[in-house]
N, C-alpha and C positions, 0 to 999 in steps of 0.2 A: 605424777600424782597430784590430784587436787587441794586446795586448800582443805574442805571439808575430809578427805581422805588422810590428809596431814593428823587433820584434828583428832578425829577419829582412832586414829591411827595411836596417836599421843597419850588419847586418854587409857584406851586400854593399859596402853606400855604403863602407864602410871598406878592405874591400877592396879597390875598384876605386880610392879614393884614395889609399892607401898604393904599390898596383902603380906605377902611373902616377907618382906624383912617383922613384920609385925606380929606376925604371926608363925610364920618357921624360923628365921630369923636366919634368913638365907638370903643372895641379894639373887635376884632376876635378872638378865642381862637381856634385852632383846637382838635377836640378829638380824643384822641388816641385809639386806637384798628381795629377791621371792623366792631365791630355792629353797625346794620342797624337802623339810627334815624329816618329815612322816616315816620314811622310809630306816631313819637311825631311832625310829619307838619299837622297840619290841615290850609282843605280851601287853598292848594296849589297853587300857581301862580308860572310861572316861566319864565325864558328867558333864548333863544341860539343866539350863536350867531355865526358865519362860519368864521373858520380861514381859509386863502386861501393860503399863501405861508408866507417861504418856505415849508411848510409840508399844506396837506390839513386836516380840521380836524373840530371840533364842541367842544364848551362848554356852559354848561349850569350850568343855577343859579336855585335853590327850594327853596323856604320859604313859609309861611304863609302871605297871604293876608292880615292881621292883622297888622303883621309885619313891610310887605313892607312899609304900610300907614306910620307906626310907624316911620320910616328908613323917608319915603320922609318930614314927621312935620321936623325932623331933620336937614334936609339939605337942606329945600326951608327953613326952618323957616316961617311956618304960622299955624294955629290953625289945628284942625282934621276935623272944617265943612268945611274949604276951598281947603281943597287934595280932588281931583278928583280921579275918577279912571285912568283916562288918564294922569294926572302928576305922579301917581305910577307907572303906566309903560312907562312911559320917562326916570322915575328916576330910574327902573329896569334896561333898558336896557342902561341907562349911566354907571351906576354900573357896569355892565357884559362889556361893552366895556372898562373900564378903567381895569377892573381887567383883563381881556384878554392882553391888550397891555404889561402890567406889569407883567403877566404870560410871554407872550411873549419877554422882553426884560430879566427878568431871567435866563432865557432858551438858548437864542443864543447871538452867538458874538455880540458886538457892532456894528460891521459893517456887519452883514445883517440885510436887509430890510425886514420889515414885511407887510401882507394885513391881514385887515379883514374885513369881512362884514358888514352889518348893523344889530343891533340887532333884533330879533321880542319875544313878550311875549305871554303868553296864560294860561290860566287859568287851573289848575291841572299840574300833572306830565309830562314832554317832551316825546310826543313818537318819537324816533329817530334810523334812519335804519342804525345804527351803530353800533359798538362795545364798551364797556363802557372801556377806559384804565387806568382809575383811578376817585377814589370818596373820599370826602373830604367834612365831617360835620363840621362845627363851629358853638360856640355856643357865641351867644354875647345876654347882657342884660338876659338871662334867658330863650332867644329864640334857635333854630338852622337853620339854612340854609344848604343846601347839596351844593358842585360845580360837578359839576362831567364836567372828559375831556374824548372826544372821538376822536378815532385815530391814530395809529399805527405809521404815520410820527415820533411822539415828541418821539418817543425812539430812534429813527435815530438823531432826531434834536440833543439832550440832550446827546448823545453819542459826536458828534462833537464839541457840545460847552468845553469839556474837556480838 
């Protein structure tokens, strides 16, 4: 693995653990290697969400539909018969935007500015006409979650921020 793959690499994990204890108040655990846990998500839901500058790009969140519920009792605080499936995917794609920004701000100078888009979720795995530039499982509570980022920009980005 490269340095810039390192990096990359880093920021996410950092992101996705900082979101998470911040906000579920749950820790993230990244796993090591490249085996594919995709295959331990059942009932799939997911969200992307479009980074727009300075690099153009996509990330995306995988978990269990189970899960997410699980995740949203936690940080609305209210019972499992009163999560909707509609406040899961509010609370999916607040997730995906918070850990994006803080991907984001790992990654580059302080002083460049970033956009992103607005999230959207959808039910199973992201098809996405893009290139997968990095994938990243953790496992929190007993569960996994995949992120994965697409986009060729963040090796230029993450070159620069050095």
């Amino acid at each position: 693995m490269s340095e810039i793959q390192i990096k990359i690499r880093q920021s996410l994990s950092d992101a996705v653990a900082t979101t998470f204890e911040e906000m579920a108040f749950e820790m993230a655990v990244p796993m090591k290697g490249d085996e594919n846990y995709d295959e331990f998500i059942i009932e799939k839901i997911h969200a992307v969400i479009h980074i727009i500058s300075p690099v153009e790009g996509k990330m995306a969140v995988i978990l269990s539909s189970e899960y997410a519920k699980s995740i949203a009792e936690n940080i609305i605080a209210q019972n499992a018969d009163e999560i909707t499936p509609e406040l899961v995917n509010d609370m999916l794609g607040e997730i995906l935007n918070t850990i994006a920004g803080n991907y984001m701000k790992n990654l580059t100078h302080s002083s460049i500015k970033f956009e992103l888009g607005l999230p959207h979720t959808g039910e199973g795995a992201p098809q996405l006409e893009a290139d997968e530039l990095e994938s990243v499982t953790f496992r929190m509570n007993g569960e996994y979650m995949i992120v994965k980022i697409y986009g060729e920009g963040f090796i230029g980005l993450s070159e620069s921020a050095e």
